[in-house]
C-alpha atoms as one frame of an Amber mdcrd trajectory, in Angstrom:
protein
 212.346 -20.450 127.706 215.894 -22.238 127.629 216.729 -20.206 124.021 220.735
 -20.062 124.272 222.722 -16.442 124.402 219.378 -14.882 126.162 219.956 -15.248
 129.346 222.028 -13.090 130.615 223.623 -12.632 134.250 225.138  -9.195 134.152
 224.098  -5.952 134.730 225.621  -3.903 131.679 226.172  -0.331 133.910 226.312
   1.459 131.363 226.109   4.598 133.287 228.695   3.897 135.808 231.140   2.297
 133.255 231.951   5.657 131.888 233.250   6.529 135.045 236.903   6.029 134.853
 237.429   5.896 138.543 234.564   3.355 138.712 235.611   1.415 136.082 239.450
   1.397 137.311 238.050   0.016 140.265 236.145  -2.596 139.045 239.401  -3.778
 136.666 241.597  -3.721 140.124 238.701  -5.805 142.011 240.321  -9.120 143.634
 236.947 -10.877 142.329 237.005  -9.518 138.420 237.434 -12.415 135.670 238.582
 -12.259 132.033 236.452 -13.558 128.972 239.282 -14.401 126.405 238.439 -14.514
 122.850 241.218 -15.762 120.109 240.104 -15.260 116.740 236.127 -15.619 117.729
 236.887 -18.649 119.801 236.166 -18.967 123.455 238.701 -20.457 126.375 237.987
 -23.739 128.104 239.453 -26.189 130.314 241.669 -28.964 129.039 239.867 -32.042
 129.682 236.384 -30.705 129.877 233.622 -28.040 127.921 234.279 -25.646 131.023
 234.779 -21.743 130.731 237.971 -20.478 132.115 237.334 -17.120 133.250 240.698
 -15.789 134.297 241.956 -13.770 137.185 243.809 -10.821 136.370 246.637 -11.601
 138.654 247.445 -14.332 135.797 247.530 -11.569 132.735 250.778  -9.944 133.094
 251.144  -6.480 132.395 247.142  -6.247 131.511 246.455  -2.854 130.501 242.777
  -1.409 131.036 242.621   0.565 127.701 242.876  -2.721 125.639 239.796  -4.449
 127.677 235.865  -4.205 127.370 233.842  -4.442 130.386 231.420  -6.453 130.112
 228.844  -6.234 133.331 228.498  -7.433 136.641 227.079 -10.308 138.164 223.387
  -9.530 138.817 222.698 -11.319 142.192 225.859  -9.633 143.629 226.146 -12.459
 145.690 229.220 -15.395 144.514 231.133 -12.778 142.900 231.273  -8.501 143.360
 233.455  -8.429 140.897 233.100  -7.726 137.000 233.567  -9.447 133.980 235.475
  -7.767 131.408 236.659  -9.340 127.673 239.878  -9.379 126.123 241.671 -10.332
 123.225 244.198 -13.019 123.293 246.476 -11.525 120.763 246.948  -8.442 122.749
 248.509 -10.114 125.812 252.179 -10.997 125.741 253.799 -13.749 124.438 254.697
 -15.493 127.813 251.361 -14.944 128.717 249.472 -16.505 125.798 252.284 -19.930
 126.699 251.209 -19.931 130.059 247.505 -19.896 129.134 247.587 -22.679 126.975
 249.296 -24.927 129.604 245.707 -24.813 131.065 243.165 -24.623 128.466 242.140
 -24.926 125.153 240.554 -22.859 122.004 236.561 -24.187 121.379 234.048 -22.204
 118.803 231.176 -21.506 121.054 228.387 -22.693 119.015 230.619 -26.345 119.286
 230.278 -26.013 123.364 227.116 -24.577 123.632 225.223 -27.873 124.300 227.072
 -28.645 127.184 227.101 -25.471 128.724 224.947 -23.628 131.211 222.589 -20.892
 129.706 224.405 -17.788 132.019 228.459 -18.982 130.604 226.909 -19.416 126.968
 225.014 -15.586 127.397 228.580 -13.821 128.509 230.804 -15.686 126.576 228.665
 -14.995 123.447 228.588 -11.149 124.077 231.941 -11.371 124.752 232.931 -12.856
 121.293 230.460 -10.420 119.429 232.386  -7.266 120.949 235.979  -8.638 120.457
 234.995  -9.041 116.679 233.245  -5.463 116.286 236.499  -3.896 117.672 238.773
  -6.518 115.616 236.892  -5.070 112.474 236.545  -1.503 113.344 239.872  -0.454
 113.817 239.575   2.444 111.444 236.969   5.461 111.052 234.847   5.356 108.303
 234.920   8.870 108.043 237.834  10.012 107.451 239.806   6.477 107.604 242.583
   7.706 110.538 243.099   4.785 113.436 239.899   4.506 115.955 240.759   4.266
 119.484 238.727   2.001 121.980 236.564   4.029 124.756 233.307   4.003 126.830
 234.931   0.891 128.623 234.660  -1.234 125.061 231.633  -0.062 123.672 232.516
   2.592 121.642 235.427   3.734 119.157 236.891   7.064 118.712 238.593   8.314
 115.375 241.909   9.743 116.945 241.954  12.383 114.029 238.256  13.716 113.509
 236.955  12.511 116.389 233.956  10.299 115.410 232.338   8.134 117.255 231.430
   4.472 116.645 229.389   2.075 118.474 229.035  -2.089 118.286 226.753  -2.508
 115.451 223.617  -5.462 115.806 221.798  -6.299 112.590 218.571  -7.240 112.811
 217.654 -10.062 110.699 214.251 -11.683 110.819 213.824 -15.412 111.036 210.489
 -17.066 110.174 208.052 -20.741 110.894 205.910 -20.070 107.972 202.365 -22.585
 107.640 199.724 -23.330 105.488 196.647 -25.910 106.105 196.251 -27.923 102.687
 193.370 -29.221 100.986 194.287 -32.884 102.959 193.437 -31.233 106.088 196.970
 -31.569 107.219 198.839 -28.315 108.494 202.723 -28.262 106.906 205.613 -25.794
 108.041 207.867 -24.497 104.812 211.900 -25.221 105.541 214.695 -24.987 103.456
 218.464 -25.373 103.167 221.429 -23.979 101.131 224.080 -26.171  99.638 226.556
 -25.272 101.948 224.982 -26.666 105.091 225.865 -30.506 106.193 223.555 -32.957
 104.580 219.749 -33.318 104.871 219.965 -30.123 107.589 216.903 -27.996 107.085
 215.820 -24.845 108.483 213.483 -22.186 108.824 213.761 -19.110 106.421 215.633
 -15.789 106.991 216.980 -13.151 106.241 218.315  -9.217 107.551 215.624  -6.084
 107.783 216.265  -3.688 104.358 216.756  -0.407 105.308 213.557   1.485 105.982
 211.334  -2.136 105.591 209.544  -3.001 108.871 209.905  -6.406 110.330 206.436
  -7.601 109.044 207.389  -6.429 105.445 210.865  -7.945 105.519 209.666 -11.141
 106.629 206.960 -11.125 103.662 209.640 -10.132 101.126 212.019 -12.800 102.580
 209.982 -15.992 101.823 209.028 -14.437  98.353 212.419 -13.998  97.357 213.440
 -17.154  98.493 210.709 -19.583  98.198 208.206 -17.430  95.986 205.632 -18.153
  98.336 203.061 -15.573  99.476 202.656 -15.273 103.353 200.323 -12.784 105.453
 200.077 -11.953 109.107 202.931 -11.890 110.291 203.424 -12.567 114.123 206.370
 -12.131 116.243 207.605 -14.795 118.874 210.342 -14.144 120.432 214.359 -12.572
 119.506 217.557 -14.331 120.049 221.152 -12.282 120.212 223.151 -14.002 117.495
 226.963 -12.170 117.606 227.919 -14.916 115.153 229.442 -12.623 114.094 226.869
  -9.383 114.820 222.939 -10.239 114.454 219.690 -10.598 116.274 217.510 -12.768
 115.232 213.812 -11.595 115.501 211.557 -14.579 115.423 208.278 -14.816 113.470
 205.297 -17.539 112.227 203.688 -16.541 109.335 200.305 -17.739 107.392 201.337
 -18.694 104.025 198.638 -17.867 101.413 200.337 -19.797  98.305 201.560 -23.262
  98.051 204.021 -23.898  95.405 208.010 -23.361  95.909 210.395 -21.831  93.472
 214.080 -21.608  95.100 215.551 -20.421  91.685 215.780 -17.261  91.985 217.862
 -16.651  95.709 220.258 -19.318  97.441 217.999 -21.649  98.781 219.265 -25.083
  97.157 215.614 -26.329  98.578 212.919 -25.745 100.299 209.962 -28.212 101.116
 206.863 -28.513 103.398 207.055 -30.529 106.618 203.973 -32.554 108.443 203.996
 -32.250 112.135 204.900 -35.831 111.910 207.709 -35.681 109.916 209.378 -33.167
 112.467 209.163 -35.501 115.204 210.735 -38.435 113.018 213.075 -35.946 112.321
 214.200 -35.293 116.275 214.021 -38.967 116.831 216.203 -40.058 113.971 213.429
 -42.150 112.478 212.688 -43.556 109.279 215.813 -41.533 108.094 216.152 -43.566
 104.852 212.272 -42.669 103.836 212.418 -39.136 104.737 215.584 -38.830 102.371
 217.720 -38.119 106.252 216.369 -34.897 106.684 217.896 -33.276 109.725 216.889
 -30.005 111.911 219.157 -27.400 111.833 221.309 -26.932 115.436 219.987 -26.861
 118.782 221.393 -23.821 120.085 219.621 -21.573 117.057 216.361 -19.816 117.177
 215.315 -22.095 114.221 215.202 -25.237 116.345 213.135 -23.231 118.975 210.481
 -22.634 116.323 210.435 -25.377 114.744 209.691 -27.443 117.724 206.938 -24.854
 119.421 205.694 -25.346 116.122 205.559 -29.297 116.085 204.610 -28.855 120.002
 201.566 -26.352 118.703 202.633 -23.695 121.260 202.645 -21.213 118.064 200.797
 -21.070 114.817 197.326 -20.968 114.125 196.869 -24.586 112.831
């Protein structure tokens, strides 16, 4: 399954990163790389959609403490080194000029299409934990400065000591069908005003507190559609750190037909023939189908949609 972000390369070791000897080591290692993120945008080349993962004898002055380690490679094999993340702002000044001699600021959801599925994977966990610790940066108990620790992945209050970890919120996402009286199956997609023109997508929307998966995604298409669904059936998940979020993939049996957007923020929502779909991806008869438009390629949506349209999920 070629679902960007989910394939990733390293192993986390989150055992042995706790080891500060270990994990001085690994930061020292002639083959460790830096991920650097500049307010949630990734680093590529200058004339082409190519990571830069940098050495550290290029980071002057680099101090462990302000790092996250990120894993190693898996296979061991073209690099024994690690992968850590780091901030751009937190390097110095003749650093950051340096730097941009060679590359160039991209949002990673731009560059995904053109990268390989292992770079998109690190480089998207490496955004999601420079924003947790950009936006953590005090305790919320007691609201004294947190402190970075556990290589990264945690934050200590330096007053009463609490402990915070990266947050993921899980937020289901949903190809819901229904077989009408034509004979003719139909998926239900919708759009908010703020997306570019004609781009439709499946529904979604995050887990309540103490809902279940199956209930949220039932309570989801209600509230946004006002149509009735049943059975529930998970697919597959996709991490989504844009900025913190994993998207939990479901189809869904719809048990009602008509669609009533007027009461969440859904600007519309509308059911879709197999055949429209593939129109759709082939940029045909755009005038008649009003220029409707799947939603990206790199999202979870896409990836149900099409299995949909492909009949590799779904009951009809």
């Amino acid at each position: 399954m070629n679902l960007p972000y989910t394939h990733m390369p390293l192993e986390r070791c989150t055992n042995e990163r706790k080891n500060s000897a270990w994990l001085k080591k690994q930061f020292n290692h002639k083959d460790t790389v830096f991920c650097l993120i500049n307010d949630g945008k990734s680093f590529f080349a200058k004339e082409s959609v190519e990571p830069l993962f940098i050495e550290k004898s290029k980071l002057a002055t680099l101090n462990l403490d302000s790092c996250i380690y990120l894993g190693k490679n898996s296979d061991h094999t073209n690099n024994s080194g690690s992968f850590f993340a780091i901030d751009f702002n937190k390097l110095r000044f003749s650093t950051q000029e340096e730097l941009m001699e060679i590359g160039q600021w991209l949002p990673l959801r731009q560059a995904t299409p053109l990268l390989n599925l292992l770079d998109a994977a690190i480089l998207a966990l490496a955004k999601g934990l420079v924003h947790w610790h950009n936006t953590h940066q005090y305790c919320g108990l007691c609201g004294n400065m947190n402190r970075s620790t556990e290589a990264g992945h945690a934050r200590k209050c330096t007053n009463c000591r609490n402990m915070s970890f990266p947050r993921t919120d899980p937020a289901v996402i949903m190809l819901v069908e229904r077989l009408f009286e034509d004979g003719i199956p139909r998926c239900l997609l919708g759009r908010q005003a703020s997306w570019p023109q004609g781009v439709y997508s499946t529904l979604a929307g995050f887990v309540d507190p103490g809902e279940t998966l199956e209930q949220a995604v039932i309570r989801e298409v209600d509230e946004e559609t006002h149509v009735k669904v049943e059975n529930p059936v998970y697919v597959t998940s996709q991490p989504w750190p844009f900025p913190a979020s994993i998207m939990l993939g479901f189809v869904a049996t719809a048990t009602s037909q008509d669609i009533d957007v007027s009461h969440d923020d859904l600007e519309q929502a509308h059911w879709f023939t197999r055949q429209q779909l593939q129109e759709f991806a082939d940029n045909k008869n755009a005038e008649n189908q009003m220029g409707f438009k799947m939603s990206s390629g790199d999202s979870i949506s896409s990836f149900l949609i099409n299995a949909w349209k492909d009949k590799t999920i779904g009951q009809y």
